[in-house]
C-alpha positions in Angstrom: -21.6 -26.8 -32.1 -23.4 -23.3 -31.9 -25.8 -23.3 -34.9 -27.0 -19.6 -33.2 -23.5 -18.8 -32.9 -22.7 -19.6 -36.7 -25.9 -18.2 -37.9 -25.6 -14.7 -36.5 -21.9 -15.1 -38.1 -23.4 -15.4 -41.9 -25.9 -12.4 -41.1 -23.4 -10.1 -40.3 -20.9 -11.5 -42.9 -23.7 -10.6 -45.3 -24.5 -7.7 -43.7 -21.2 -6.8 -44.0 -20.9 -6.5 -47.6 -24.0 -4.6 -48.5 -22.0 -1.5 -46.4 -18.6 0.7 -46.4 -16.5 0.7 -43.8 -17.7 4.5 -43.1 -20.8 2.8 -41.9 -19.7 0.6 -39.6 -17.5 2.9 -38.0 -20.4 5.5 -37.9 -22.7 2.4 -36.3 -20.0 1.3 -34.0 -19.4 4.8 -32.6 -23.3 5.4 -31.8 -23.1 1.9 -30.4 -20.5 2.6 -28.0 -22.1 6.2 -27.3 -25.1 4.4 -26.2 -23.4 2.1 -24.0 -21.4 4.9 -22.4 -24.5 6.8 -22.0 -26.4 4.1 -20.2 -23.7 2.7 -18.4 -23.3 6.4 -16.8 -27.1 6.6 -16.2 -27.0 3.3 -13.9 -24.3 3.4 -12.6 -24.1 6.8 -11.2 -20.7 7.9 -12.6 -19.1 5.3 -10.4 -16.7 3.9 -13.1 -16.6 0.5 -11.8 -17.4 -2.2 -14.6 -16.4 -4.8 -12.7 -15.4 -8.1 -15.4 -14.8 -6.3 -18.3 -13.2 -3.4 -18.6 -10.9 -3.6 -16.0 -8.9 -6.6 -18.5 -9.6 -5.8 -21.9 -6.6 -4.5 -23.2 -6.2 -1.8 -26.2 -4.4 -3.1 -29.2 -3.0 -1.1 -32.1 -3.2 -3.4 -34.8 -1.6 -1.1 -37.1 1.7 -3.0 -36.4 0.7 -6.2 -35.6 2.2 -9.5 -36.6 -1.0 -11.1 -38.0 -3.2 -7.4 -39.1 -6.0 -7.5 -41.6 -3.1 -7.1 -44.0 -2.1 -11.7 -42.9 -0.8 -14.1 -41.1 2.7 -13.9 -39.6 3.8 -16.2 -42.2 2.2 -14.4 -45.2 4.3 -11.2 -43.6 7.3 -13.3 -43.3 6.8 -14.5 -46.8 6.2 -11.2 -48.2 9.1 -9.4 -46.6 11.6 -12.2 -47.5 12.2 -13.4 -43.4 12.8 -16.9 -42.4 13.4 -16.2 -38.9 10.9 -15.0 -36.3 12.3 -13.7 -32.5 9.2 -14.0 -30.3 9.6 -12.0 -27.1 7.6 -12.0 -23.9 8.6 -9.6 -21.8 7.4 -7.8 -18.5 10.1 -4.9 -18.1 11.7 -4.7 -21.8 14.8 -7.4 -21.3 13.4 -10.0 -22.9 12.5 -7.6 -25.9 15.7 -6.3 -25.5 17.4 -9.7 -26.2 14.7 -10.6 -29.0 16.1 -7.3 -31.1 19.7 -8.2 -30.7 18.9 -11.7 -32.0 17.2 -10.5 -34.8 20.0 -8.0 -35.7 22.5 -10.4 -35.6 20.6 -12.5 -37.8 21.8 -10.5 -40.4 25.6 -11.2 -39.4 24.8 -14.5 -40.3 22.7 -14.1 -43.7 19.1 -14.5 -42.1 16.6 -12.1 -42.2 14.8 -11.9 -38.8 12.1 -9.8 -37.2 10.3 -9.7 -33.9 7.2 -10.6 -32.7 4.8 -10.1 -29.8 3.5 -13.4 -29.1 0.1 -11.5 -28.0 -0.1 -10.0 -31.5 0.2 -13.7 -33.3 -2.5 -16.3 -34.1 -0.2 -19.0 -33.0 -2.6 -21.2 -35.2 -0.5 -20.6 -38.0 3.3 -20.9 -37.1 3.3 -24.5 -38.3 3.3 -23.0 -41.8 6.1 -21.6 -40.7 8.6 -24.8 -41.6 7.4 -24.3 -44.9 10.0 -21.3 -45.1 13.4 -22.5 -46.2 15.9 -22.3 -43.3 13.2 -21.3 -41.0 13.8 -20.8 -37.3 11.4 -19.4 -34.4 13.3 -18.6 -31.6 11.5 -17.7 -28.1 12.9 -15.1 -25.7 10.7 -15.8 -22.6 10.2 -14.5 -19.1 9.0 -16.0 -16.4 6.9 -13.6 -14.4 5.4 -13.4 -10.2 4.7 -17.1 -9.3 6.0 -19.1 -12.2 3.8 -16.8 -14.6 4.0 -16.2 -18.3 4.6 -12.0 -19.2 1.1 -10.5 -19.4 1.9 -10.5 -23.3 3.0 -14.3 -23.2 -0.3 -15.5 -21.4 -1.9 -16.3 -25.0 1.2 -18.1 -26.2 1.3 -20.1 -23.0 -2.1 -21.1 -23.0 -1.9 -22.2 -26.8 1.0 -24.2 -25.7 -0.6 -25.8 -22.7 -3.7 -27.1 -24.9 -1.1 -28.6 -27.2 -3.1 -29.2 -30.7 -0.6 -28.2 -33.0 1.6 -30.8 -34.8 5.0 -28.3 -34.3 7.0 -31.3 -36.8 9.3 -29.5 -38.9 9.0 -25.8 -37.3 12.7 -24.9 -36.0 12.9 -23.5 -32.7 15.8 -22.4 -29.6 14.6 -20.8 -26.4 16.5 -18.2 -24.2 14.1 -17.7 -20.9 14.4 -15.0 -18.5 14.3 -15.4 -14.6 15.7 -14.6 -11.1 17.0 -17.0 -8.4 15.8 -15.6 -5.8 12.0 -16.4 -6.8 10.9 -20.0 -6.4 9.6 -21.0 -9.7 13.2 -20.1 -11.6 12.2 -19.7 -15.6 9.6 -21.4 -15.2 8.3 -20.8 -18.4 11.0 -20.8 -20.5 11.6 -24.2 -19.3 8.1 -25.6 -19.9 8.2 -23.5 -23.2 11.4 -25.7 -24.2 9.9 -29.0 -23.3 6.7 -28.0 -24.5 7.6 -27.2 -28.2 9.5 -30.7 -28.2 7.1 -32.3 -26.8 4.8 -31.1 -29.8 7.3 -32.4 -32.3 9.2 -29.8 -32.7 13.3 -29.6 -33.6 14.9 -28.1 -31.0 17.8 -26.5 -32.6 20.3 -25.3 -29.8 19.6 -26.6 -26.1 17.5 -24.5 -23.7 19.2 -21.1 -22.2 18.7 -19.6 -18.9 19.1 -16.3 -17.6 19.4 -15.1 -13.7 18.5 -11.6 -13.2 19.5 -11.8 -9.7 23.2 -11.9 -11.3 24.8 -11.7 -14.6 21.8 -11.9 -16.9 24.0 -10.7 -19.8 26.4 -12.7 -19.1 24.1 -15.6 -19.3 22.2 -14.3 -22.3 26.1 -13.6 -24.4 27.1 -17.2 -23.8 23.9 -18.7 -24.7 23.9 -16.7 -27.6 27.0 -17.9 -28.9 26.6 -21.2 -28.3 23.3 -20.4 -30.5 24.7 -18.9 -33.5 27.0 -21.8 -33.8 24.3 -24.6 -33.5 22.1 -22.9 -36.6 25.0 -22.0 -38.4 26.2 -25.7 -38.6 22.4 -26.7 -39.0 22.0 -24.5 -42.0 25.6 -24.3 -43.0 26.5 -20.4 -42.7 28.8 -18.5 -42.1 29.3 -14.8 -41.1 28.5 -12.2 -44.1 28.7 -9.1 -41.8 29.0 -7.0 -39.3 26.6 -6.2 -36.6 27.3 -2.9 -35.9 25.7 -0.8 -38.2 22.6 1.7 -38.2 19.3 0.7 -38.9 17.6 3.9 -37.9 18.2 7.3 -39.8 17.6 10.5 -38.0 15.2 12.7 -40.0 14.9 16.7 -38.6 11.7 18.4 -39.0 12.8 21.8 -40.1 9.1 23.2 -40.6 8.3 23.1 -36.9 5.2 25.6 -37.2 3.2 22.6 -39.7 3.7 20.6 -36.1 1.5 23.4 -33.9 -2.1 24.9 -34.6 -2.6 28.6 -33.5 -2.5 28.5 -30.4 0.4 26.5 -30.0 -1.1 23.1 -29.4 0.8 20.2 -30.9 -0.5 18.2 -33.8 0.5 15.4 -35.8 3.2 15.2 -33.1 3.8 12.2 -30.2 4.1 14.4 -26.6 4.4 11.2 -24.6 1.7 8.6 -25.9 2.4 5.1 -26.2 0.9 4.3 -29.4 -1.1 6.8 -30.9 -1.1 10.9 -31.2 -3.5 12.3 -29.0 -4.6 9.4 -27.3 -4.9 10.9 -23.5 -7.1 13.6 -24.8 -9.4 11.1 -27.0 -10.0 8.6 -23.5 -10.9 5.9 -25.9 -11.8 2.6 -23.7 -11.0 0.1 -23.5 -7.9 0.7 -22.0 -4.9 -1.3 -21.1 -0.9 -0.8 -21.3 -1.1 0.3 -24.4 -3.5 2.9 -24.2 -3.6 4.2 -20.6 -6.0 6.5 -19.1 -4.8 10.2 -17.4 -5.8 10.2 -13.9 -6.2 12.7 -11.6 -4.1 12.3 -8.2 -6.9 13.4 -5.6 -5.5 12.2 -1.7 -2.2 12.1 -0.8 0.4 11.8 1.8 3.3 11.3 3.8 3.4 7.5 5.7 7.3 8.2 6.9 8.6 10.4 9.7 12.5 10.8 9.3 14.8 10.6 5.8 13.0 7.9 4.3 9.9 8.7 2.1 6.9 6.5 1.6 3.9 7.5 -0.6 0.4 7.2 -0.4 -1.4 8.1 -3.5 -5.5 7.8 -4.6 -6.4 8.4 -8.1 -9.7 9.2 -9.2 -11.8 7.0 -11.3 -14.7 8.7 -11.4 -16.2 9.1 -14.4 -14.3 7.3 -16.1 -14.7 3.3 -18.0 -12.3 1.4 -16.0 -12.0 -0.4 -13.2 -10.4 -2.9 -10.9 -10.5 -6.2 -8.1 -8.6 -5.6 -5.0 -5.8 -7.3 -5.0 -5.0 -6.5 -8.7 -1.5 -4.0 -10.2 -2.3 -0.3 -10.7 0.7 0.7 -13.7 2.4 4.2 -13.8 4.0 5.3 -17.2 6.6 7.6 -15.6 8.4 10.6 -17.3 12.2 10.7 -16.9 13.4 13.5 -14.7 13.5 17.1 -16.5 16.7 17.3 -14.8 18.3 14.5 -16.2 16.9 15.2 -19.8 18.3 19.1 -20.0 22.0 17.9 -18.8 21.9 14.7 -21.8 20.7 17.8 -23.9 23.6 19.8 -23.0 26.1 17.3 -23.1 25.4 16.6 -26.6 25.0 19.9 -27.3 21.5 19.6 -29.1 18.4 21.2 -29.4 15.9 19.5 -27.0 12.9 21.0 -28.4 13.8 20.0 -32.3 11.7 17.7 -34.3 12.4 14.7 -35.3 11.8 11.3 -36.5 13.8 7.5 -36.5 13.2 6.9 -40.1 14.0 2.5 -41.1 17.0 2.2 -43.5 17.2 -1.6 -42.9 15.0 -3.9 -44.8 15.1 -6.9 -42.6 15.2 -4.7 -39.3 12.9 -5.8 -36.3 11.2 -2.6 -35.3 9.8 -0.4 -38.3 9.2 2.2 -35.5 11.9 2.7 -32.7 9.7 4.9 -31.2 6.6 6.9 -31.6 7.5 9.7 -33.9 7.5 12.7 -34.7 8.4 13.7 -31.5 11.0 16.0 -30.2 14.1 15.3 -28.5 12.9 16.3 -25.1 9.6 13.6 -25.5 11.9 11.0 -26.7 14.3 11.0 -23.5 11.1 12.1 -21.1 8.8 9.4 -22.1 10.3 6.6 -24.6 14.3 5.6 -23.8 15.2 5.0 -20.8 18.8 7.4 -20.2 18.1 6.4 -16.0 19.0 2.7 -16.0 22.8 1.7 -16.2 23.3 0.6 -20.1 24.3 -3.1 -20.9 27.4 -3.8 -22.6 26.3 -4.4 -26.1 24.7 -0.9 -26.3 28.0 0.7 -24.8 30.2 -1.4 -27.5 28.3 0.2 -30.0 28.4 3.7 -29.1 32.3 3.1 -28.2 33.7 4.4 -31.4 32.6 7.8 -30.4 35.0 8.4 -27.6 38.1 10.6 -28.8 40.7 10.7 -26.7 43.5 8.1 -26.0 42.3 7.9 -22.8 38.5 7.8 -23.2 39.0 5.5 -26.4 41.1 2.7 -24.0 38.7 3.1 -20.9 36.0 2.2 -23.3 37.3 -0.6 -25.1 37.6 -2.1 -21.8 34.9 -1.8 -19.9 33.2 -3.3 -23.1 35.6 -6.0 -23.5 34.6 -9.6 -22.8 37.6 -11.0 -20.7 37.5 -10.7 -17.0 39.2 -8.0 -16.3 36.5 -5.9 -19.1 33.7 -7.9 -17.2 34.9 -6.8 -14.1 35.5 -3.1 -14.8 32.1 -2.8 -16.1 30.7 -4.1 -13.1 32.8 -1.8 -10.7 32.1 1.4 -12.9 28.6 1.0 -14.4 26.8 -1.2 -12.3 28.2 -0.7 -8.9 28.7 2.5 -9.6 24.6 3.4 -10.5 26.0 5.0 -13.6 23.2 6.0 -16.5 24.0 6.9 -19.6 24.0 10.3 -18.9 26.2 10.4 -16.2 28.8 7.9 -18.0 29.1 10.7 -20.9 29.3 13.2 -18.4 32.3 11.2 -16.8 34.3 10.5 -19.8 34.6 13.8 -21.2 35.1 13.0 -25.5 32.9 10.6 -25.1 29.8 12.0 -27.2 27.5 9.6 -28.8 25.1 11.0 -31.1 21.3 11.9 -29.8 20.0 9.5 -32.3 22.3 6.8 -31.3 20.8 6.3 -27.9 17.3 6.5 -29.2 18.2 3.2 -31.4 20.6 1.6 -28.9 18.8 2.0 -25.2 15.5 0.0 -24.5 12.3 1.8 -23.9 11.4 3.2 -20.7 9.1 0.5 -19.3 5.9 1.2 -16.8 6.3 0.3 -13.4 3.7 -2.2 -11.5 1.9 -1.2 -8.2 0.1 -3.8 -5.4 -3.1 -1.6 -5.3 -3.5 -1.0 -1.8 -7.5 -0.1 -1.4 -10.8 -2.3 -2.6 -12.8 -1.4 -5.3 -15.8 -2.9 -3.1 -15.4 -0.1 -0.8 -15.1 2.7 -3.3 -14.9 2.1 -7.0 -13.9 5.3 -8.0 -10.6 5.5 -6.2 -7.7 3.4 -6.1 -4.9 3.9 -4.2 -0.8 2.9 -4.4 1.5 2.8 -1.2 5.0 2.9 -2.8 8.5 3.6 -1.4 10.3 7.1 -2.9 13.9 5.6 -4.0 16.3 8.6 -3.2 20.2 7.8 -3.0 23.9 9.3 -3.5 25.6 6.7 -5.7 28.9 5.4 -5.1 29.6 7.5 -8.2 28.7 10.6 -6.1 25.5 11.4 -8.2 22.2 11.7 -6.8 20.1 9.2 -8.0 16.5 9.5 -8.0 13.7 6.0 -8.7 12.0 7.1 -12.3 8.2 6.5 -11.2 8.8 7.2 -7.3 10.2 10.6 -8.3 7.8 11.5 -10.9 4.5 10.5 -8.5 6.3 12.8 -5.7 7.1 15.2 -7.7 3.2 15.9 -8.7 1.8 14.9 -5.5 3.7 15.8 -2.4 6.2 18.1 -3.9 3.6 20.4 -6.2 3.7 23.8 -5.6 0.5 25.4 -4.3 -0.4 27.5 -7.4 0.6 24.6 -9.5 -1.8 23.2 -11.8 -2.7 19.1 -11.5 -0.8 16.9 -13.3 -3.1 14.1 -14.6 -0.3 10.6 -14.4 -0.8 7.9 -17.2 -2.0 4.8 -15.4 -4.1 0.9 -16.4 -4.9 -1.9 -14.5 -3.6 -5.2 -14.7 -5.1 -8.6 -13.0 -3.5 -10.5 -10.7 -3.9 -14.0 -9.4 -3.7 -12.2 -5.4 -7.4 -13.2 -4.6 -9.1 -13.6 -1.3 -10.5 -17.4 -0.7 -13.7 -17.6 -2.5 -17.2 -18.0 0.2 -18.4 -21.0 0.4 -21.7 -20.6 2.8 -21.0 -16.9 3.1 -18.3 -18.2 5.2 -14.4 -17.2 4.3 -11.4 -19.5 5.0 -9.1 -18.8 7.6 -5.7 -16.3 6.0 -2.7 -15.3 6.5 -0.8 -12.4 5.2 2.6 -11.8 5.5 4.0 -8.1 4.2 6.6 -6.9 5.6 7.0 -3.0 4.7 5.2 -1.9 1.4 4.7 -5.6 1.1 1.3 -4.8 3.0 0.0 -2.4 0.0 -2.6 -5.7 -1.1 -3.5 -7.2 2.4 -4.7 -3.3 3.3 -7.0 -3.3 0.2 -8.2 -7.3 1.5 -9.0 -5.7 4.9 -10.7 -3.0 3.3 -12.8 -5.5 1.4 -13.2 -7.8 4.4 -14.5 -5.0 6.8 -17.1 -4.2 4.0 -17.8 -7.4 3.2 -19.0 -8.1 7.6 -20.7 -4.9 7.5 -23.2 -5.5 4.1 -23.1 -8.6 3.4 -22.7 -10.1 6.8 -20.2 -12.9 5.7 -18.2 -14.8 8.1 -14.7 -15.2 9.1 -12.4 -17.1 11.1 -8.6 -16.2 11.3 -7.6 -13.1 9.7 -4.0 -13.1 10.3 -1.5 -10.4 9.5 2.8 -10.4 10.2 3.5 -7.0 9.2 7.5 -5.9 9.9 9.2 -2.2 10.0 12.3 -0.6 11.0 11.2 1.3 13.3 7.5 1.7 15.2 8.1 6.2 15.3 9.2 6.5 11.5 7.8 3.7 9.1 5.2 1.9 11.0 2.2 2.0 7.8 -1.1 3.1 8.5 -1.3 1.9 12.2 -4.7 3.7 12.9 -6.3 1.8 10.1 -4.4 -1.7 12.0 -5.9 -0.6 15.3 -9.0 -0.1 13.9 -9.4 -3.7 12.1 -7.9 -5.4 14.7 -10.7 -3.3 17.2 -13.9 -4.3 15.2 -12.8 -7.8 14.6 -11.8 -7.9 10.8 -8.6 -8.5 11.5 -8.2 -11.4 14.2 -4.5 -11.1 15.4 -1.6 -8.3 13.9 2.2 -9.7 14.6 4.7 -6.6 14.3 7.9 -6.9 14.3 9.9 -3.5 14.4 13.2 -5.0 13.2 15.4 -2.0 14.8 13.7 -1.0 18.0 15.6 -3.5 19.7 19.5 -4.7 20.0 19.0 -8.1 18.1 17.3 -7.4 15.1 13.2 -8.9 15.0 12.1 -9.7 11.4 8.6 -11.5 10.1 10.2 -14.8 10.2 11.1 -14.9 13.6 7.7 -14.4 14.5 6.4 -16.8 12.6 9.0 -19.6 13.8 6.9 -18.5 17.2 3.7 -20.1 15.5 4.7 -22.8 14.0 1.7 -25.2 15.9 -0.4 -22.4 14.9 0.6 -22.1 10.7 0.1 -26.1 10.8 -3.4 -26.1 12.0 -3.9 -23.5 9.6 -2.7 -25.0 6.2 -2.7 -28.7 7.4 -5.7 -28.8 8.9 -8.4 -26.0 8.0 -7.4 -25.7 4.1 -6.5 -21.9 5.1 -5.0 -19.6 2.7 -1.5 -18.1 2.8 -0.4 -14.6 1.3 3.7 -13.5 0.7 4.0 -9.8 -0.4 7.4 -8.2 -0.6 11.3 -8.2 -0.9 12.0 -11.9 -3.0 15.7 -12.3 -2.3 15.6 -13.1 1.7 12.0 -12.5 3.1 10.2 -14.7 0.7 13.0 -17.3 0.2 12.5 -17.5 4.3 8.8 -17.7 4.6 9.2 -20.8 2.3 11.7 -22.4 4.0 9.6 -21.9 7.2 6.6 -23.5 5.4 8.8 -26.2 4.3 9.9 -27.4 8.0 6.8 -26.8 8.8 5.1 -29.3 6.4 7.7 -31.6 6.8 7.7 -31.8 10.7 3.9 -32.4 11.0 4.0 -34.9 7.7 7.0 -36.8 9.0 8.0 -36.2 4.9 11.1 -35.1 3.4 11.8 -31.5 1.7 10.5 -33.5 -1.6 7.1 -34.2 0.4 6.6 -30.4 1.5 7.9 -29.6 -2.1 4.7 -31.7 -3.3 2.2 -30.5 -0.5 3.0 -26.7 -1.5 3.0 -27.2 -5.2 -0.8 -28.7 -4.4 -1.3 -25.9 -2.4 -0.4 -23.5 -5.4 -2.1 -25.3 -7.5 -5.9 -24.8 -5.4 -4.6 -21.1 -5.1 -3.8 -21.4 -1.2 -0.3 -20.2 -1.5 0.3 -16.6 -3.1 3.2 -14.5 -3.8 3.3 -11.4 -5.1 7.2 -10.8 -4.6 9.8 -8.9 -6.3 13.8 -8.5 -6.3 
C-alpha cells in the first residue's frame, strides 16, 4: 500500500473543505499558468510534450454517465431506467445502433438510455441487477488489429482484469466488424464470452455485424431475435410504437441576444464539439472532444494527372500538444457549403435561423442531439452527416413525408424488409451514392422536415490520418498524406470525400487573398511503433504500403535517418514494398526514397508500378520473389513486419503470403502459421494499420 499516497489524500481532503470551489478554480488556473509558462521557457515554443499531452483526452463531464452528480446506477435509479445500451464506437455505427436499441426499449415498456463506456466506473454495474428487469446490453466494435474503439479501451481493460462477480447483471451483445480484417469482432466476441465468463446471464446469444456487407441487415435480424429473447425473459409485450419524436424544434426568434456588437456570436455553438467557444479558449488538454485549430503551413500536390493526392503540415508550434510517429492525426471536417445551401433550399428554410433540439421524451437516450443553439447552417456543416447514404431505419421514419402516389409507393419500398425492398435500396441508395440530400432532391414531394434529419441522421464523425512525418525530427509539424476522393455517381451527381474536400479546399484550392483557415485536428495513439533498441541496435523491418499506405513508414524513415545521424544507432534491414499505378503520376515522394535508400536508412525499396506494364505488378508479387528472404527475416532474426493500406485484397494477401511462408519453412499446417503469427502479434512484430 502507499501510506504517502493515502496521506497526501487526507491533506487535500481536509484541505478541501476549509475552501470554496472559487478557490480552487482560482489555484488551479495559476497552477496551470505556471506550468504553461515554464513549459514555454524550456522548451523553446516547440510544443512537443512528449508522454503526456499527446493522450490525455478532454472530457466534458457535464453529461457523463457517472458525474459528480453519481454513479450510473444512482442515475438509472433516479431517472426510473432499467436498461443501459453501452456503445463503443469508432465512426458513429455502433452509437447509431446503441440509440435505436434504446428507443425501441420503449416499444417494449423499458426505459433505456445510452452510455459511453469511457464515461462509466464500470466498478459499479454490478449494482446494476439490483434494478428490477435490468438489462445492459453492449454494442461493440472491434477496431485496427483486433482493437477495442478508443472509447471502449477502459471497458475492455476492466473486463480483461476480470474482478467483478457480473452474477445477476443481465446482459446481450451486438459487436461490429468487417471481413475483410483478420481479427473479425474481435471484441465483441471476447466481450460476449467475457461477461459469461464473469457470471453473468447472457440473455440473447452473441450478434455479429459485417461492415464489409450488410451490416444492417445483420444488426435488424439480431435485433429481432433480441427483443423476443427479453420479452419472453421478462414477459412483455409491445405497448407502442417506435416512431415517434423525441426531439422538439425550438426557434430562436431574438437572434440579436445571440451576437455582441460587432457581430460575433455568443452563447451560440459555430461548430464545437462540446462546448461554446472552445477553439478560441485552446484549453489543454486536448483530445476528440476538444480539438485544437491548426494552422495549415506546407502543402502540395503528390499527383500528376486526374487523380489528387494531398500533402498537408500543420503547425504545432506554440501550442500543448504533441505526438509519436507512427500515431493518427484526426480532422473534424465541415460538410460542403454546397451541399448545405441546396438541403436549405429544398426544404425551403432559413439556413441562418436559430435554433435548438429541445428533449420531449423522458426515457430518451440523448438529452442533447446536438450542440445547441446553433443555426441550421452549423447543424448540417458540422454535426449531421447529410453526405453519407442514410440507412433504412432513418428513411422509414421520414417516409410518411412523401406526398405523391408515386413518391409515397417508391418509398414504402425501398424501406420495406422483403427482398425485393432490400434490393431496391441497395440499387438506388447504396449503389447509387445517394445522400440524403440528393434522395430529396430525386423524389420531388418528398420533404422531410429540417428538424427531422437533425434527430434521425448520425453525427458527422472525424476522420483518422496515418501521420506521415516524426515528431523526433520536428515537433512542431506534423504532416498527413491523404488521397482527395472526387467521383460522378452512378446517380450522375458529383460526389466529393467530406474531409478530403474540406483539407483541399483550404489548402490547395484557397484563393490568394484568402485568409487561412485554421482545421480542427487531435492526436490519437497507435500501437504502429518501431522495434524498440536493444544495444542502440534496431531490429531488422519491413514495411509494406502500397499507395497512401506508406503515410507511417515515411514518418519511420524520417525518425530512423535522425535517429543514425544524433544518436548513432544501428540498423540492419530496413525494407520497404511500396506499389503505384503508375511511376509519371502517383509515384509518392520518390526524392525523399532516393534519398534514404542513398544514405543508407533505408536498405532496399521494392516498387511495383502496377500499370506500367501489360500484366499487372502488385506488392504481393514482389514479395512471393522473397520468400527465402521474409523467412530469415521473421523466422530467424525476430524482425518486425509493418502492413499499411487497402484491408479487403492487399492485406488479406500479405497474410496469406506470410502464412505459406511460415508454413513451408515450419513444415506446420495453416493452424501452426495461425499460432506462430498470433505470437508474433502478441511481441508486437506484426502490425497492421489497414482499412476497408
Amino acid at each position: 500500500m502507499d501510506h504517502s499516497h493515502s496521506a497526501s489524500s487526507q491533506l487535500v481532503g481536509e484541505l478541501l473543505k476549509s475552501v470554496g470551489p472559487t478557490d480552487v478554480f482560482l489555484t488551479i488556473a495559476v497552477l496551470l499558468a505556471g506550468f504553461v509558462w515554464l513549459y514555454k521557457r524550456n522548451r523553446g515554443d516547440s510544443g512537443d510534450l512528449d508522454d503526456y499531452f499527446a493522450n490525455v483526452e478532454y472530457i466534458d463531464h457535464g453529461d457523463d454517465a457517472d458525474s459528480l452528480s453519481g454513479s450510473l446506477y444512482e442515475k438509472m435509479k433516479s431517472t426510473d431506467r432499467n436498461m443501459v445500451v453501452f456503445y463503443g464506437s469508432q465512426t458513429g455505427t455502433a452509437e447509431e445502433f446503441a440509440n435505436r436499441i434504446a428507443k425501441d426499449a420503449t416499444r417494449y415498456g423499458m426505459r433505456a438510455m445510452t452510455a459511453d463506456p469511457e464515461e462509466v466506473n464500470f466498478e459499479t454495474l454490478t449494482r446494476i441487477s439490483d434494478i428490477e428487469k435490468s438489462l445492459c446490453v453492449f454494442c461493440l466494435a472491434t477496431y485496427g488489429e483486433g482493437d477495442p474503439t478508443d472509447n471502449a479501451r477502459k471497458f475492455y481493460d476492466w473486463l480483461k482484469r476480470g474482478e467483478s462477480d457480473l452474477n445477476g447483471l443481465n446482459f446481450a451483445v451486438f459487436g461490429l466488424g468487417n471481413k475483410t480484417y483478420e481479427h473479425y469482432n474481435a471484441v465483441g466476441i471476447y466481450a460476449d464470452a467475457r461477461l459469461s465468463e464473469l457470471n453473468g446471464n447472457r440473455v440473447c446469444e452473441l450478434g455479429v455485424g459485417d461492415d464489409d456487407g450488410m451490416i444492417e441487415d445483420d444488426f435488424m435480424v439480431w435485433k429481432e431475435k433480441f427483443w423476443t429473447e427479453v420479452c419472453d425473459k421478462f414477459n412483455l409485450s409491445v405497448t407502442a410504437d417506435t416512431n415517434y419524436r423525441q426531439y422538439e424544434l425550438v426557434v430562436h426568434k431574438n437572434r440579436e441576444d445571440f451576437y455582441d456588437a460587432d457581430g460575433k456570436p455568443k452563447g451560440l455553438f459555430t461548430g464545437e464539439p462540446y462546448r461554446i467557444g472552445s477553439y478560441e479558449a485552446k484549453s489543454p488538454p486536448y483530445g476528440l472532444k476538444n480539438p485544437l485549430k491548426c494552422t495549415p503551413v506546407n502543402y502540395k500536390e503528390l499527383y500528376k494527372g486526374e487523380r489528387s493526392c494531398l500533402h498537408i503540415e500543420f503547425d504545432l508550434k506554440g501550442e500543448i500538444i504533441g505526438y509519436k510517429t507512427g500515431d493518427h492525426l484526426v480532422v473534424f471536417p465541415e460538410i460542403d457549403s454546397e451541399l448545405v445551401e441546396m438541403l436549405g433550399r429544398l426544404l425551403e428554410i432559413d439556413l441562418d435561423e436559430i435554433i435548438s433540439m429541445k428533449c420531449i421524451d423522458a426515457y430518451t437516450a440523448k438529452t442533447n442531439i446536438i450542440p445547441c443553439p446553433c443555426t441550421y447552417r452549423t447543424a448540417f456543416t458540422y454535426y449531421v452527416d447529410i453526405a453519407s447514404p442514410p440507412r433504412v431505419q432513418p428513411l422509414r421514419e421520414m417516409s410518411s413525408f412523401a406526398k405523391s402516389e408515386e413518391d409515397i409507393k417508391f418509398m414504402e419500398l425501398i424501406c420495406s424488409s422483403q427482398p425485393e425492398g432490400r434490393e431496391k435500396y441497395n440499387e438506388w441508395v447504396l449503389k447509387g451514392c445517394r445522400n440524403i440530400v440528393q434522395i430529396i432532391n430525386d423524389l420531388p414531394t418528398f420533404r422531410p422536415p429540417a428538424d427531422l434529419l437533425i434527430e434521425l441522421l448520425p453525427r458527422l464523425q472525424p476522420r483518422y490520418y496515418s501521420i506521415s512525418s516524426s515528431n523526433l525530427v520536428n515537433p512542431s509539424i506534423v504532416s498527413i498524406t491523404a488521397v482527395a476522393v472526387e467521383y460522378k455517381s452512378p446517380a450522375g451527381y458529383l460526389n466529393k470525400g467530406v474531409a478530403t474536400n474540406y483539407l483541399k479546399k483550404n489548402t490547395l484550392l484557397r484563393g490568394e487573398n484568402e485568409p487561412v483557415t485554421k482545421i480542427p485536428i487531435c492526436f490519437v495513439q497507435s500501437q504502429f511503433r518501431l522495434p524498440p533498441l536493444v544495444n542502440n541496435k534496431m531490429a531488422p523491418i519491413i514495411m509494406i504500403g502500397p499507395g497512401t499506405g506508406f503515410a507511417p513508414f515515411r514518418g519511420f524513415l524520417q525518425e530512423i535517418q535522425h535517429l543514425r545521424k544524433t544518436e548513432s544507432i544501428e540498423t540492419s534491414d530496413v525494407i520497404l514494398y511500396y506499389g503505384c499505378r503508375n511511376k509519371d503520376q502517383d509515384y509518392l515522394y520518390p526524392d525523399e526514397l532516393a534519398n534514404f535508400k542513398e544514405d543508407g536508412t533505408l536498405t532496399q525499396l521494392n516498387i511495383a508500378f502496377s500499370r506500367d506494364q501489360p500484366e499487372k505488378v502488385y506488392v504481393t508479387h514482389l514479395l512471393e520473389k522473397k520468400r527465402d528472404e521474409i523467412w530469415d527475416i521473421i523466422g530467424k532474426r525476430n524482425g518486425y513486419v509493418y502492413i499499411c493500406g487497402e484491408a479487403r485484397s492487399m492485406a488479406k494477401n500479405v497474410l496469406q503470403i506470410f502464412k505459406s511462408i511460415i508454413m513451408e519453412n515450419m513444415q506446420t499446417d495453416e493452424k501452426g502459421a495461425d499460432a506462430y503469427l498470433k505470437k508474433m502479434e502478441q511481441d508486437k512484430r506484426y502490425k497492421a494499420d489497414v482499412w476497408s
